[in-house]
C-alpha positions in Angstrom: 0.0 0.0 0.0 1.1 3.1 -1.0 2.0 5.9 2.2 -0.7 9.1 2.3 0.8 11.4 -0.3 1.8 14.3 2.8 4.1 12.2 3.8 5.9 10.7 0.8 9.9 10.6 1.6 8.8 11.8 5.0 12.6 11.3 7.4 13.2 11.6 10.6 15.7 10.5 13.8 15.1 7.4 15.8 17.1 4.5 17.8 17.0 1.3 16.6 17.9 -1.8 18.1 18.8 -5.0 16.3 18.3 -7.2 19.6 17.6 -7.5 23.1 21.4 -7.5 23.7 22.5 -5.4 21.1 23.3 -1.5 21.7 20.8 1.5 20.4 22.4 2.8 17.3 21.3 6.3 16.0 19.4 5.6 12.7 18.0 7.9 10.0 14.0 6.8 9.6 12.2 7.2 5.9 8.8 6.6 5.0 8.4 5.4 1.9 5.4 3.3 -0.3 4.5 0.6 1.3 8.0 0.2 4.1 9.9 1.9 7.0 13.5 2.2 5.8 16.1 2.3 8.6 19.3 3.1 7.2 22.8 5.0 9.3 23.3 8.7 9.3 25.5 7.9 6.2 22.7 6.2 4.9 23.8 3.0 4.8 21.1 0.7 4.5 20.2 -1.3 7.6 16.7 -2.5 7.1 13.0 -2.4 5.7 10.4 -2.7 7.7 6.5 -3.7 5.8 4.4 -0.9 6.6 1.5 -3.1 7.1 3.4 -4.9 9.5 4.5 -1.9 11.8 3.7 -2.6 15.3 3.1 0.1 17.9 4.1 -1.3 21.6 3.4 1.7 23.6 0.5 3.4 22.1 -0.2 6.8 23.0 3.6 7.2 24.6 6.8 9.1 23.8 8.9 8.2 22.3 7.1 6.1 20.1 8.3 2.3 20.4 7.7 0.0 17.2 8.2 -3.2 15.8 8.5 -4.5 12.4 6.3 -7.5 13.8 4.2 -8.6 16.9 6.9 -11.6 17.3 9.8 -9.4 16.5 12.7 -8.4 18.7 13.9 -5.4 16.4 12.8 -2.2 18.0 12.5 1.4 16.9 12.3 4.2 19.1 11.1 7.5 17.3 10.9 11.1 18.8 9.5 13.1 16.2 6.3 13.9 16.3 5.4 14.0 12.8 7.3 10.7 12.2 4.8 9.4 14.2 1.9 11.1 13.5 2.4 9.6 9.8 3.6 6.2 10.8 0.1 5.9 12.9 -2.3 7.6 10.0 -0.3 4.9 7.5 -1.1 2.4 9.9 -4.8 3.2 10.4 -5.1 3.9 6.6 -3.5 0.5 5.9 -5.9 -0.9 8.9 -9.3 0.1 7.4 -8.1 -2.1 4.5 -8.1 -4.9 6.2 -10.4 -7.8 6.4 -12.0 -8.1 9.4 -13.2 -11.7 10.1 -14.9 -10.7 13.4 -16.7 -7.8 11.7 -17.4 -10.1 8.4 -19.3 -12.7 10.7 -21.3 -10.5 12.8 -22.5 -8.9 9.6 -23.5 -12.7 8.6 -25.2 -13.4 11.7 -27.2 -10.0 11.5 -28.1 -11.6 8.0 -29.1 -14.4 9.0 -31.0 -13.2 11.9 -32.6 -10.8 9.7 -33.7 -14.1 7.3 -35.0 -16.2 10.2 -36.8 -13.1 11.9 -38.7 -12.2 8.1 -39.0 -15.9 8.2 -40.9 -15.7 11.5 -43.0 -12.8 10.4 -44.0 -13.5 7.1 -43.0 -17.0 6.0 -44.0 -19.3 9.0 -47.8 -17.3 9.3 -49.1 -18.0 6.4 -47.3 -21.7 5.3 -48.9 -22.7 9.0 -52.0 -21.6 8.2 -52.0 -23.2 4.9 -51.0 -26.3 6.8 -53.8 -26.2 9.1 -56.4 -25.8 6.9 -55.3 -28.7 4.5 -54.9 -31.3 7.6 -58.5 -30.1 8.9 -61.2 -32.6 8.2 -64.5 -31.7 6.9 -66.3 -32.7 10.2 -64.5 -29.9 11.7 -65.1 -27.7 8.6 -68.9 -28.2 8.9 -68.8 -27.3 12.9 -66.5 -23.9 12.4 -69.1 -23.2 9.1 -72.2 -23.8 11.1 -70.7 -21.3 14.4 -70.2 -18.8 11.4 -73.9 -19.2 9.8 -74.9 -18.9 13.9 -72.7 -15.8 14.2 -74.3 -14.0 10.9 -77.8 -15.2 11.6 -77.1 -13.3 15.1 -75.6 -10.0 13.9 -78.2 -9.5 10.0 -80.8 -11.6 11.5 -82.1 -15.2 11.6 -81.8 -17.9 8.8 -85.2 -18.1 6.6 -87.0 -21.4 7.0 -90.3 -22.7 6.4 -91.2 -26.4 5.2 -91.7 -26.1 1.8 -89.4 -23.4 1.2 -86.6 -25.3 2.5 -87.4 -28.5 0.7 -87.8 -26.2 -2.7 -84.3 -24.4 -1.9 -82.7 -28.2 -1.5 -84.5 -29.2 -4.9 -82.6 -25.8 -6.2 -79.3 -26.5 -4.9 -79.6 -30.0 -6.4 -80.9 -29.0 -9.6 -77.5 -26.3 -9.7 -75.1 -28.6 -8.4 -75.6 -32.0 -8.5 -76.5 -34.8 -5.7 -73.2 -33.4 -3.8 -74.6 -30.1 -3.8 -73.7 -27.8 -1.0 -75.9 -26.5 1.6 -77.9 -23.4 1.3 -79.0 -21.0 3.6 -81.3 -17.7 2.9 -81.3 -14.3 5.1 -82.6 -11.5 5.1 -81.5 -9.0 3.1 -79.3 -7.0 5.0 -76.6 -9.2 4.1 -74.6 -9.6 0.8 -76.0 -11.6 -2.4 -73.9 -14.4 -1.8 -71.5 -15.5 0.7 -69.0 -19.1 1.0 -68.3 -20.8 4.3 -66.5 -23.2 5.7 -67.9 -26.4 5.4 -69.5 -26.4 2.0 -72.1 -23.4 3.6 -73.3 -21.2 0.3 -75.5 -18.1 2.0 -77.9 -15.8 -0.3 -79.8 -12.8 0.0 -83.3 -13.8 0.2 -83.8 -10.6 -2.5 -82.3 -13.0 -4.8 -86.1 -14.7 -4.9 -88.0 -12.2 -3.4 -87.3 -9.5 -6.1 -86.9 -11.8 -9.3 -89.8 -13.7 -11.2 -87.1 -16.7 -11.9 -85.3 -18.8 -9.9 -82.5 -18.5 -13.0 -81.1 -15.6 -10.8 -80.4 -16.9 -7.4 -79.2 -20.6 -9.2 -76.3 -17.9 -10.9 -75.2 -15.8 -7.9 -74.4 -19.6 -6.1 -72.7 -21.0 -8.9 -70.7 -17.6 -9.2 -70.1 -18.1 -5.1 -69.0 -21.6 -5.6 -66.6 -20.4 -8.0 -65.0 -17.9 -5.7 -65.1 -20.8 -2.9 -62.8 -23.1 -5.1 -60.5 -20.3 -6.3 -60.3 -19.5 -2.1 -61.1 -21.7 0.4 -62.9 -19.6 2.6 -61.3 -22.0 5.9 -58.0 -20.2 5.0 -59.8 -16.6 4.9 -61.3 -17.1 7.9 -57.7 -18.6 9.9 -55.8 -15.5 8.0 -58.0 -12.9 9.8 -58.4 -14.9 13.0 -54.4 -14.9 13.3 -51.6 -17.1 14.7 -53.0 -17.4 17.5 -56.2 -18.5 16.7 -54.6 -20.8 14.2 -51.9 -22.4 16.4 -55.6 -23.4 19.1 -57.1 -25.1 16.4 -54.1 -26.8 15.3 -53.2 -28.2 18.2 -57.0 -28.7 20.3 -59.2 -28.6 17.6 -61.2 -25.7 18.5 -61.6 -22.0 17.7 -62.8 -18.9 20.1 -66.0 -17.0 19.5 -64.3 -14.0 19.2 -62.6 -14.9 15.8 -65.6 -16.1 14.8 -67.7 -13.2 15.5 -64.9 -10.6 13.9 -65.1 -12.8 10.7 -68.7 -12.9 10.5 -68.9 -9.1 10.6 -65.9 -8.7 8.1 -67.9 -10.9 6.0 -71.6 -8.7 5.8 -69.2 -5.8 5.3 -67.1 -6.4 2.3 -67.7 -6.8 -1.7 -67.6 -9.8 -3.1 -64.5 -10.3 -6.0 -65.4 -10.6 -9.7 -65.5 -13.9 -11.1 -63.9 -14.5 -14.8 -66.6 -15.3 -17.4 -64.7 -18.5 -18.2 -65.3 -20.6 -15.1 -68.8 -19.3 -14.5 -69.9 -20.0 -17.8 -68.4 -23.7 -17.8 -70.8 -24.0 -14.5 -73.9 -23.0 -16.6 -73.3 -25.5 -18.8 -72.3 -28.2 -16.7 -75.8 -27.2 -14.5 -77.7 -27.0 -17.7 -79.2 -23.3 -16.9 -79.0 -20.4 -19.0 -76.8 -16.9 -17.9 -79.6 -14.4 -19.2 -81.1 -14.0 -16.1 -78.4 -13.7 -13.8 -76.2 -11.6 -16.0 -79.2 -8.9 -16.9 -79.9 -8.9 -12.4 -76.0 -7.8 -12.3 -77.1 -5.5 -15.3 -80.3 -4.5 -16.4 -78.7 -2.8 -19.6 -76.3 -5.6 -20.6 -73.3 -3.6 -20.8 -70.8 -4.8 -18.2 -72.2 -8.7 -18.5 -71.8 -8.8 -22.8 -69.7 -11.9 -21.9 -72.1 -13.9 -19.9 -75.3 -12.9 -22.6 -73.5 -13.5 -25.6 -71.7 -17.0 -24.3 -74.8 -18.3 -22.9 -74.5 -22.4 -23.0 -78.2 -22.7 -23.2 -78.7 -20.6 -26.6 -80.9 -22.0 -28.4 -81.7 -24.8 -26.4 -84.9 -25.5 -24.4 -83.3 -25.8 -20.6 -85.0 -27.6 -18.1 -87.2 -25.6 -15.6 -84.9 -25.4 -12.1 -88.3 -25.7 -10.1 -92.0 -26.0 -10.6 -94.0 -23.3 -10.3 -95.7 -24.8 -6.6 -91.7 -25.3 -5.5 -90.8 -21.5 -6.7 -93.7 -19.8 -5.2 -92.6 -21.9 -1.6 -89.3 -20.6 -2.6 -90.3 -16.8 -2.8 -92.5 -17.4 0.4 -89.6 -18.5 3.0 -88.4 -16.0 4.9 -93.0 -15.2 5.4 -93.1 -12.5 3.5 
């Protein structure tokens, strides 16, 4: 390394000792690049000393006492003070150059506690949740999605029931779905159109019958639910708002608080549901054998926002099935005793 530039050729006085035993000889001292040259008044050449090398023995004391080496017996004693003062900003210059193993592995343990800690935070969260929810079975699905149906029923109002209605609202859900249809439950209408729970739970509106002459309308808002319930299982929305904590009890006991379960109900008759592509919902009509008019012109009376679902309707031109009979829709319409 090269000395600071102030001090190129920089000379100056000193006694230097070969060894122990020897006798202190007067010696001329010159910093040059990179070494201490010692040399006689004459300038005879009696050593070089590595500048990186240079070893102070008796910091912040005068004279100044060096080494050419921490297992050295050569010494250097050196009176002038800006000798010294450019021997020690050499040596710090040269220091700062160094590497510094000690300083190296903290800074990789700070990285590394920095990756476990993000880890920790963001990582672990949400892979545990995901984990809970796949090893919960659907026994425990149906309880937790049943609490929640309890918990909405409490907060916009009971669930709508009445004999015939209910046995016309299975015949719907069968009709839409298929014999492993999922269950079904109407509320008043202070709730959103649709909304998926744990456990295979599908909740409407009841406006979805009581303000529509065809059942066509509330078969396509649940078949546009079930769509968002297999893009996101509602179990994992429910354990992401409820927390760690929440997460970690059911893990490990089985169980969830009301608490979680009343916040998430509330979230849930508070926020807009996401739109569904045209794609999947229109491979449901088809499969289900009902036509997208009817639901598309309830999102939009004019026809302009749903072009998709009204020009890609499955049943064009085909006679569909009715959904209900007229006895089973008027039932329908009449279930929450209007």
């Amino acid at each position: 390394m090269t000395a600071l530039e102030q001090y190129s050729r920089l000379e100056a006085t000193g006694l230097w000792r070969e060894a122990p035993d020897a006798q202190r000889r007067d010696v001329l001292v010159a910093l040059g690049d990179a070494t201490l040259m010692i040399s006689t008044p004459a300038e005879v050449a009696l050593t070089h000393w590595s500048l990186p090398a240079v070893a102070r023995l008796n910091p912040g004391r005068r004279p100044a006492l060096y080494a050419p080496g921490a297992e050295t017996e050569e010494r250097l004693e050196i009176e002038d003070p800006d000798m010294i003062e450019a021997i020690e900003t050499v040596r710090a210059a040269i220091d700062r150059h160094r590497p510094h193993p000690g300083r190296l592995r903290l800074w990789i343990g700070g990285g590394i506690a920095a990756l476990l800690l993000g880890i920790g935070v963001f990582w672990l969260p949400e892979a545990l949740t995901r984990q809970t929810v796949a090893l919960l079975p659907e026994a425990s699905r149906e309880e937790i999605g049943n609490r929640l149906l309890q918990e909405i029923g409490r907060l916009a109002g009971p669930i709508c029931t009445s004999p015939r209605g209910s046995t016309a609202l299975n015949r719907l859900a069968r009709r839409s779905f298929g014999e492993d249809a999922p269950r079904v439950a109407l509320l008043p209408t202070s709730i959103p159109e649709t909304l998926a729970l744990p456990g295979g739970i599908l909740v409407a509106n009841a406006g979805l019958v009581e303000d529509y002459e065809t059942p066509e309308v509330l078969a396509g808002y649940l078949l546009a639910e079930d769509v968002r319930r297999t893009e996101t299982d509602p179990m994992l929305t429910l354990l992401t708002e409820a927390g760690l904590g929440a997460t970690l009890r059911l893990l490990t006991t089985g169980q969830i608080d009301e608490d979680p379960l009343h916040a998430h109900a509330a979230s849930l008759l508070s926020r807009e549901a996401p739109p569904v592509a045209d794609g999947p919902l229109l491979a449901r009509f088809e499969a289900a054998g009902i036509s997208s008019l009817a639901y598309a012109f309830a999102r939009d009376v004019s026809g302009e926002t749903v072009l998709g679902l009204i020009e890609a309707d499955p049943m064009r031109g085909q006679q569909a099935a009715p959904l209900l009979s007229d006895a089973d829709w008027v039932s329908l319409q009449d279930i929450c005793g209007r």
